[in-house]
N, C-alpha and C positions, 0 to 999 in steps of 0.2 A: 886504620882509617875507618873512618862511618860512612854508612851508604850514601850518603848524601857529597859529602868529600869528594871520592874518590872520580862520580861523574862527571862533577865538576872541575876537577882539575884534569882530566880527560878533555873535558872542552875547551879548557884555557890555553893545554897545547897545542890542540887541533886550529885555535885561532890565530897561535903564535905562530906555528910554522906554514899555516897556510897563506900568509900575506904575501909570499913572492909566490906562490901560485897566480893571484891575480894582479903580477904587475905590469901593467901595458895595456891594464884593461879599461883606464877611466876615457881613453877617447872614444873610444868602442861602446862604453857604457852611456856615453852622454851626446857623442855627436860634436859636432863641430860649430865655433861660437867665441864671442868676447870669452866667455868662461873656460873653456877649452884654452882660449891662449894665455888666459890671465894664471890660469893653473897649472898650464903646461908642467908634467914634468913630477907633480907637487901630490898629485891626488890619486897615484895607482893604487895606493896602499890604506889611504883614508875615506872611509864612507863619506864621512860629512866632508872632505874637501869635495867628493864625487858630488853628493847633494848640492853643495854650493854652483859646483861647476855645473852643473845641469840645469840647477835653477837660474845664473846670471847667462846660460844660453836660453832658455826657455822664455824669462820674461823683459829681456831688457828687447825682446825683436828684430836681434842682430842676426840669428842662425838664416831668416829671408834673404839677407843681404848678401850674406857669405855666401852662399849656395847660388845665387844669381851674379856673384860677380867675380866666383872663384875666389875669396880672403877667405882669413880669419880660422885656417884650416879647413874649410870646404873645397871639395873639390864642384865643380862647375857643369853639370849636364854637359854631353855631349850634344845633345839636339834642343839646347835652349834656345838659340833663334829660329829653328823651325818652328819651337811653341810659340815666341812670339808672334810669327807672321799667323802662324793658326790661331791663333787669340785674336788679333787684327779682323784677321777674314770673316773670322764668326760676330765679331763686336759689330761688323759694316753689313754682316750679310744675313743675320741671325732670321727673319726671316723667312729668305731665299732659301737655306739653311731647311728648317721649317718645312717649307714648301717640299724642297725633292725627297728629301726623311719621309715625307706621307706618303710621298710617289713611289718611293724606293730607287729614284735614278735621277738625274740631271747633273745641269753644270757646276752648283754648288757643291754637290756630292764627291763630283769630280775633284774639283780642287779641295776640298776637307782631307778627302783618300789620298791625295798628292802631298801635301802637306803633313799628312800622320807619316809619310811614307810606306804607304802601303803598294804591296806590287799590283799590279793590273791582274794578273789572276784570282787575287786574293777580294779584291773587291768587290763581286756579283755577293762572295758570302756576306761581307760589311756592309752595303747597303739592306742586304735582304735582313741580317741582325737589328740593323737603325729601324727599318721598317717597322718590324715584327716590335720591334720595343719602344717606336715613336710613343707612346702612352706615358712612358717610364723617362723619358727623356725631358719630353714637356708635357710634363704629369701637372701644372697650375696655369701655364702659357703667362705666366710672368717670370720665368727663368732668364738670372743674364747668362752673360757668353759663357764666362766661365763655370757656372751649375750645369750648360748642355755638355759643354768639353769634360766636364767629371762623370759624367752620365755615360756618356759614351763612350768614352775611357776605360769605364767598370764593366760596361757590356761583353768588351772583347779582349 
């Protein structure tokens, strides 16, 4: 065999036998999604069915819906309607919100920390973090609801 050969066919079998090493791994690899179910089953073993499947979850928009409504192989947050009602409260109260963030205390604060779930003891550090980062939070003060709930999210 020539130097060149022999590595090569080294890696031919190394790609032959390692295909059932990654079998069960395209959900894993891509997430859950029209693609995921369209390929169920089909793309452990093939790159490009994985690519496929990653990309008809990726741009058809479906992986949002799954994951909010429990389909399509997604599993469903446990405390999606707490986010919702904390989405709510911030979108009505943003801000009220605002306001005790500077203070470092009040009734909005209250309820954002009720809503994240956060325990009562825990909270003098949360508001004092909100405080110390209101800058970062409403860093342009044209922030929606959703950019302070990311902000504040990242903080803690």
């Amino acid at each position: 065999m020539t130097k060149v050969t022999r590595p090569l066919m080294i890696l031919a079998a190394t790609a032959l036998l390692s295909g059932t090493a990654f079998a069960g791994q395209a959900q894993q690899n891509t997430g859950c999604g029209l693609g995921t179910m369209i390929f169920a089953g089909k793309a452990d073993n093939s790159v490009v069915l994985q690519v496929l499947q990653a990309t008809t979850n990726g741009t058809s928009g479906n992986q949002t819906f799954g994951i909010s409504s429990g389909t399509l192989g997604c599993d469903q947050p446990s405390k999606l309607a707490a986010n919702e009602r904390l989405m709510e409260f911030l979108t009505a109260n943003l801000d009220s919100v605002a306001r005790d963030m500077a203070m470092g205390q009040g009734e909005s604060l209250d309820t954002v920390a009720e809503l994240m779930g956060v325990s009562d003891s825990a909270r003098p550090a949360l508001y004092a973090s909100l405080q110390n980062n209101f800058s970062l939070v409403f860093a342009s003060g044209e922030e929606t609801s959703a950019t302070v709930l990311d902000r504040m999210v990242s903080l803690n």
